[in-house]
C-alpha positions as a Markdown table, in Angstrom:
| # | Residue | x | y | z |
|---|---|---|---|---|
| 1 | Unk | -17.9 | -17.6 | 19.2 |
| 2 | Unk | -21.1 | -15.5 | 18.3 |
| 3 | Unk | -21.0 | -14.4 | 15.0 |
| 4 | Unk | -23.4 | -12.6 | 12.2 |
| 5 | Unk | -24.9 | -15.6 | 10.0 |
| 6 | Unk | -24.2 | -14.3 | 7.2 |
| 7 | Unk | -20.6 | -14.1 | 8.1 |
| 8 | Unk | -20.6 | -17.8 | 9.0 |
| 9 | Unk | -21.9 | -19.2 | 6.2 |
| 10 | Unk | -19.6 | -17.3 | 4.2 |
| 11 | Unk | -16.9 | -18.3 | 6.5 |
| 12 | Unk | -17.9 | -22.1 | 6.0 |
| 13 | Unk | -18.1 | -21.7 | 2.1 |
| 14 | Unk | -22.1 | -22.4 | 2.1 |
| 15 | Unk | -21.9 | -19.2 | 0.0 |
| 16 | Unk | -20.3 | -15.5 | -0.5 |
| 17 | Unk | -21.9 | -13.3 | 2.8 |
| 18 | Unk | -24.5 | -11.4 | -0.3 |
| 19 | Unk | -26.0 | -14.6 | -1.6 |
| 20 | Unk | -26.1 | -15.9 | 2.4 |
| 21 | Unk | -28.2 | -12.6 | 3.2 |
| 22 | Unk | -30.6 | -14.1 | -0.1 |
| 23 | Unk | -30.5 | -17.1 | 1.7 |
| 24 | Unk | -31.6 | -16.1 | 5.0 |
| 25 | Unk | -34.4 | -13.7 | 3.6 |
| 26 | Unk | -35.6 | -16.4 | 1.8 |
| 27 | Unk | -35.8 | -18.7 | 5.0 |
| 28 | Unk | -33.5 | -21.5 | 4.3 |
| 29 | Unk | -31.5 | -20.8 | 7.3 |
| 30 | Unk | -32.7 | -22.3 | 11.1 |
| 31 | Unk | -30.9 | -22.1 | 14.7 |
| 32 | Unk | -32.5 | -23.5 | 17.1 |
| 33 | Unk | -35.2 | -24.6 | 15.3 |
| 34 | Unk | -36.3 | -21.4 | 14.7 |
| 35 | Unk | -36.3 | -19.4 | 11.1 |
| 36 | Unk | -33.7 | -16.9 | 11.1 |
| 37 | Unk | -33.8 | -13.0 | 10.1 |
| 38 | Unk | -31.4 | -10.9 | 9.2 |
| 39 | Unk | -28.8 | -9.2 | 11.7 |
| 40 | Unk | -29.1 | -12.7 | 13.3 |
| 41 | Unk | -26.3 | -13.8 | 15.4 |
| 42 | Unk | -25.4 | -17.9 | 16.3 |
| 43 | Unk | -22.5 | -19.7 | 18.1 |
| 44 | Unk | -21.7 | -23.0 | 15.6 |
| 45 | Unk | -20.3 | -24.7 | 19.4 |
| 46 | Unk | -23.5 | -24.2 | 20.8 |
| 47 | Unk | -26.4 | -23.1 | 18.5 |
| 48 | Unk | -28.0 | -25.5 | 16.0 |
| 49 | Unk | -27.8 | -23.9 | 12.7 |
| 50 | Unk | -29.0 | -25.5 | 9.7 |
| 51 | Unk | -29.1 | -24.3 | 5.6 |
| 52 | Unk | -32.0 | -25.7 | 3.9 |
| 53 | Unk | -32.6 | -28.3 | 6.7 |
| 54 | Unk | -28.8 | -29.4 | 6.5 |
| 55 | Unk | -26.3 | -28.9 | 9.7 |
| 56 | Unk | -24.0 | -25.8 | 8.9 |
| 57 | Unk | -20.5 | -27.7 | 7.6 |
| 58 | Unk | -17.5 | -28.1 | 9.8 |
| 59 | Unk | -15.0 | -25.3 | 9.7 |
| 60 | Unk | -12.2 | -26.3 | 7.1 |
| 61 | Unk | -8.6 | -25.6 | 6.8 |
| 62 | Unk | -8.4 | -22.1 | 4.0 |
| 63 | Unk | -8.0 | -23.4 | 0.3 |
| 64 | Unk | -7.1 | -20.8 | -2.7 |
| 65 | Unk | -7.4 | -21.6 | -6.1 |
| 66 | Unk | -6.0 | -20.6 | -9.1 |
| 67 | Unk | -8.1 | -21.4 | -11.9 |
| 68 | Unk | -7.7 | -20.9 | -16.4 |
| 69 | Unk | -11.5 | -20.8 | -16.6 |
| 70 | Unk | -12.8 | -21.7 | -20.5 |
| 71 | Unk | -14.8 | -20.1 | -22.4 |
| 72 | Unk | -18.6 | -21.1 | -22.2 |
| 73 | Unk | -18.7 | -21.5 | -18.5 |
| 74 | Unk | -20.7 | -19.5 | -15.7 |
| 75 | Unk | -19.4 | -18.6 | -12.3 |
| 76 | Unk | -22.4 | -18.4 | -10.4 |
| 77 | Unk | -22.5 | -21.2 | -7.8 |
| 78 | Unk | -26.3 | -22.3 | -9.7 |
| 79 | Unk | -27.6 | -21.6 | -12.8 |
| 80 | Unk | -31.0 | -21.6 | -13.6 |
| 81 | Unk | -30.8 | -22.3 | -17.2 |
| 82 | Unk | -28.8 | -25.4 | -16.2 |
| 83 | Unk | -25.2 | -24.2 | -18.3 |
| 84 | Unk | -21.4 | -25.5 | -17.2 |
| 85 | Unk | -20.4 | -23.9 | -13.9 |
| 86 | Unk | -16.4 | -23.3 | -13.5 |
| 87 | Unk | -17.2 | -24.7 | -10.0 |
| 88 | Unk | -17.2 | -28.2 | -11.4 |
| 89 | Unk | -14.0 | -27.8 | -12.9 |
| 90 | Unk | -12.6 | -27.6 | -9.5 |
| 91 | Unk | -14.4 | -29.9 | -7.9 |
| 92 | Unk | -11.6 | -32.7 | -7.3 |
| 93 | Unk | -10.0 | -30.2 | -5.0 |
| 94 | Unk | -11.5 | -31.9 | -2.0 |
| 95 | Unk | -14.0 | -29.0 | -0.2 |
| 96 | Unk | -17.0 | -26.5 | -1.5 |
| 97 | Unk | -14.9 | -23.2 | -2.6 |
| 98 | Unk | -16.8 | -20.4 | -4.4 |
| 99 | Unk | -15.6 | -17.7 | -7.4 |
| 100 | Unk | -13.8 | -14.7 | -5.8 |
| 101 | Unk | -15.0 | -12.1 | -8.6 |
| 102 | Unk | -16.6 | -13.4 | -11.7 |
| 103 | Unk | -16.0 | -13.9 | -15.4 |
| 104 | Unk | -18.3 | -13.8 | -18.1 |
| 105 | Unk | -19.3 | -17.4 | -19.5 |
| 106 | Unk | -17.9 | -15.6 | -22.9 |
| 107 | Unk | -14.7 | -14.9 | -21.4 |
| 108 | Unk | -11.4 | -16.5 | -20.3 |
| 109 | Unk | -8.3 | -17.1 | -17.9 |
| 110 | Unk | -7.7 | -16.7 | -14.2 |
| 111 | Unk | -10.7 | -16.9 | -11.8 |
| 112 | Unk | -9.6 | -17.4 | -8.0 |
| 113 | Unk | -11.4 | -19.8 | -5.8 |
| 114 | Unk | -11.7 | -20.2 | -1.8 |
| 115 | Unk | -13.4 | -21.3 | 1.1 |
| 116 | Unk | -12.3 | -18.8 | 3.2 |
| 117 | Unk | -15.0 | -15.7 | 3.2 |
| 118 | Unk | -12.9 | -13.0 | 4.8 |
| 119 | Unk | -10.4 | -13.2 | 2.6 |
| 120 | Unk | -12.8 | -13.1 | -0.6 |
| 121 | Unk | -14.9 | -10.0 | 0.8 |
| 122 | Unk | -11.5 | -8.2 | 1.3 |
| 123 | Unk | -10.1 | -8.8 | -2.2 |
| 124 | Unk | -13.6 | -7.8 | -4.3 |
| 125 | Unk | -14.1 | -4.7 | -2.3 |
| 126 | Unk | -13.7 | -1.6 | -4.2 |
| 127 | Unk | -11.2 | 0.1 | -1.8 |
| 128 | Unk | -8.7 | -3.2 | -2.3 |
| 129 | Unk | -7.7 | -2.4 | -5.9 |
| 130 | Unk | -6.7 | -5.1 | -7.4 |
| 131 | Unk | -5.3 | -4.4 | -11.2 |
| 132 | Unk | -6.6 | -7.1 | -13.6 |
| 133 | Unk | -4.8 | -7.7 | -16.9 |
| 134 | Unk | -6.5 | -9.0 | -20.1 |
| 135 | Unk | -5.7 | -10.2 | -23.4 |
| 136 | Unk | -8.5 | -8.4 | -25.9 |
| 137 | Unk | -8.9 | -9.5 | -29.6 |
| 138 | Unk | -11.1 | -7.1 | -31.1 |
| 139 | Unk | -12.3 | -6.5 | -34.7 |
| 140 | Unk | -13.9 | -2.8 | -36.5 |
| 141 | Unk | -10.4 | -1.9 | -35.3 |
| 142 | Unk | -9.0 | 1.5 | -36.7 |
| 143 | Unk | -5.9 | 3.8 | -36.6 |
| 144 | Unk | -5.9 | 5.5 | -33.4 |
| 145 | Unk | -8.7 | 3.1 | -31.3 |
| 146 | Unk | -6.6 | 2.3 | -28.5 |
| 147 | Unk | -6.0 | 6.0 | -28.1 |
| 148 | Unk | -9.8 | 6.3 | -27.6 |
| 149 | Unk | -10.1 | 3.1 | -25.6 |
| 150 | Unk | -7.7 | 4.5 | -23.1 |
| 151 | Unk | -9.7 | 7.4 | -22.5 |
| 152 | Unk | -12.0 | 7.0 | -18.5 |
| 153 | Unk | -15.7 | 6.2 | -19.7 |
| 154 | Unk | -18.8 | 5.9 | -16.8 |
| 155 | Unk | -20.3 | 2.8 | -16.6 |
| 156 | Unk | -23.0 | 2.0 | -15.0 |
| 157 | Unk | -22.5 | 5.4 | -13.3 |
| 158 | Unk | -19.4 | 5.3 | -11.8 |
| 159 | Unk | -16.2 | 7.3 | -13.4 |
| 160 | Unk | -13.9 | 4.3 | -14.1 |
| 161 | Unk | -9.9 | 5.1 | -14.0 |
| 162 | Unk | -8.0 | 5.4 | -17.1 |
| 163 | Unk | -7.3 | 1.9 | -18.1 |
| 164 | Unk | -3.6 | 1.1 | -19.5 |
| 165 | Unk | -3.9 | -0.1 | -23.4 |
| 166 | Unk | -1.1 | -1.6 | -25.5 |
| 167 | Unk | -1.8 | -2.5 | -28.9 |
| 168 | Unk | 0.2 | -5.9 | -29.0 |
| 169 | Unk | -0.5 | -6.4 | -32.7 |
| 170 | Unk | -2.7 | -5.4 | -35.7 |
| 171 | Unk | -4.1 | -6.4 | -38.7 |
| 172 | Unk | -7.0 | -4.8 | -41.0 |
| 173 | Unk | -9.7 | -4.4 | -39.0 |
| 174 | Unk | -8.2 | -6.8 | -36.4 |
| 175 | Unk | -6.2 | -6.3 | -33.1 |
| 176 | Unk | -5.3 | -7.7 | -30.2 |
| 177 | Unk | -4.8 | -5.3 | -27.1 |
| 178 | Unk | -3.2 | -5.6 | -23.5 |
| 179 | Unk | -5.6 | -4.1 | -21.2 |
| 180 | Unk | -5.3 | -3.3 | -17.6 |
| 181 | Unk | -7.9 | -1.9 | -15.6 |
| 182 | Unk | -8.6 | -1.1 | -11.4 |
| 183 | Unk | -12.4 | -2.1 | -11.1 |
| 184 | Unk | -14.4 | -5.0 | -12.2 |
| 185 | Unk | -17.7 | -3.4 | -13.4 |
| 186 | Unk | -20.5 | -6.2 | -15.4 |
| 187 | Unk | -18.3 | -6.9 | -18.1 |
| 188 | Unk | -16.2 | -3.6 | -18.1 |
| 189 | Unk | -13.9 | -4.2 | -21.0 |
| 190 | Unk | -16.4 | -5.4 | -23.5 |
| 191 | Unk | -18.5 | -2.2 | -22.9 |
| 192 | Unk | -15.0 | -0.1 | -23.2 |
| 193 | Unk | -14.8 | -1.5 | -26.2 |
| 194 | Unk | -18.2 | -1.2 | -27.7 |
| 195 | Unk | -17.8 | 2.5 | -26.8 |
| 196 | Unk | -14.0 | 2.7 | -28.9 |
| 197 | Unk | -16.5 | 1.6 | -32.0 |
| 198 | Unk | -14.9 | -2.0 | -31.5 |
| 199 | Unk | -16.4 | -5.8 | -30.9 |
| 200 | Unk | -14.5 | -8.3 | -28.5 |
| 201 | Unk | -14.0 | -11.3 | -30.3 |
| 202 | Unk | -12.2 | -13.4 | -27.1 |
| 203 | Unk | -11.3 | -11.7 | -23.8 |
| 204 | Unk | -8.1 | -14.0 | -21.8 |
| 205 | Unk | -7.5 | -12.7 | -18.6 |
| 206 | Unk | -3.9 | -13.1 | -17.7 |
| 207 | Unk | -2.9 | -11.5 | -14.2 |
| 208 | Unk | -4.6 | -10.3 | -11.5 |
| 209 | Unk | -2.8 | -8.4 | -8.5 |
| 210 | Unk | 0.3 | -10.6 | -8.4 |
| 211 | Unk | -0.9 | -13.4 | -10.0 |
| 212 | Unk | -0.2 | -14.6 | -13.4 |
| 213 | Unk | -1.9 | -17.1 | -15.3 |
| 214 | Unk | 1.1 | -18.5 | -17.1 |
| 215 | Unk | 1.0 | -21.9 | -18.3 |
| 216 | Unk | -2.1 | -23.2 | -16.9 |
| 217 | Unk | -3.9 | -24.9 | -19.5 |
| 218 | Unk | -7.0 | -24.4 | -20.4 |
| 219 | Unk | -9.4 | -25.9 | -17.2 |
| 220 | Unk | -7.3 | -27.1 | -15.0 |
| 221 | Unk | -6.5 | -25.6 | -11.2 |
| 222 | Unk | -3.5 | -24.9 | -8.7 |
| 223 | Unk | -3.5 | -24.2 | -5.1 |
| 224 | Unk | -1.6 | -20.5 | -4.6 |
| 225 | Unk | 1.1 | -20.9 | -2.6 |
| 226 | Unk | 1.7 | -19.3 | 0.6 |
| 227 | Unk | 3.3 | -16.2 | -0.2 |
| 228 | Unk | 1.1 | -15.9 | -2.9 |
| 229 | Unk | -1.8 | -15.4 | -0.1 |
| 230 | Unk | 0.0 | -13.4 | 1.6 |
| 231 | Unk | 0.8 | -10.5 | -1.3 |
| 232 | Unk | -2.6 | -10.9 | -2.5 |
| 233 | Unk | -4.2 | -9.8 | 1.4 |
């Protein structure tokens, strides 16, 4: 079936469709032995197609991933200052799968994985939703902070939604907060918090959509189950 490149090298887990555009303008994608551009179209049954001089990969059966990310690893797929990716941590699970979303390498918790492109695309875009729960230990803490941190901020120029705060304890100027928010702006809750007059100290996330981290330890990874797929489309 003829389909936009970009769309099938997202669709074979060569890379999320945004960084396959990158790829294509930067001429590391061929069919038929010609350089492609973008707005290309191929057929994988009939077209050759290759990424950086390597046949496209055979279409594989969906994989979702649940993963409890630590602390001092990137998400991007490469890094060019050469740091732990979370990619490796999931490695073992038998096919290339990509972050769906990100975390900071200075953050925590559940980052999803998959191979499947349409079902990533549909979960990160803004109209989709998804609520994301954090753990938030902060310190400058004061009476009557997560009063302020509650309060809709613009970041990066968009008007974010009121996020929901609970303050699940306190100590000096110590505290540890519940945070749930709708969007996933470049690190979102560490700039709502710089804002409140507070510094994150660690950032867990916990849930996100149905999800829940749960027991996971720290690195390892579990395939979602079916009807966890399905709640999450």
């Amino acid at each position: 079936m003829v389909q936009r490149l970009q769309k099938l090298l997202s669709e074979r887990a060569v890379a999320s469709r945004r960084k396959a555009e990158e790829m294509i303008r930067q001429g590391r994608v061929s069919v038929n032995g010609l350089t492609a551009q973008i707005g290309m179209s191929a057929d994988p049954q009939t077209d050759e197609i290759l990424v950086d001089g390597q046949p496209l990969p055979s279409e594989e059966a969906p994989v979702y991933i649940l993963l409890n990310k630590p602390r001092g690893y990137v998400t991007t797929l490469s890094d060019e200052k050469g740091r732990q990716n979370a990619a490796q941590l999931v490695a073992d699970c038998g096919t290339r799968v990509y972050p769906v979303g990100r975390l900071d390498m200075d953050s925590e918790g559940l980052l999803l994985f998959t191979n499947d492109g349409d079902f990533a695309n549909a979960l990160m875009h803004p109209s989709h939703e998804v609520k994301k729960t954090y753990h938030v230990w902060v310190q400058g803490y004061y009476t009557g902070a997560e009063v302020r941190l509650s309060k809709p901020i613009t970041l990066d120029g968009y008007a974010i939604r009121p996020p929901h705060i609970e303050r699940l304890w306190e100590k000096g100027n110590r505290a540890k907060f519940c945070v749930t928010i709708h969007e996933g702006r470049n690190r979102q809750i560490r700039r709502m918090c710089e804002a409140a007059g507070m510094q994150v100290t660690r950032l867990l996330r916990i849930r996100e959509g149905n999800l829940s981290l749960g027991e996971l330890p720290s690195g390892a990874w579990r395939y979602l189950t079916p009807e966890e797929v399905q709640k999450l489309r």
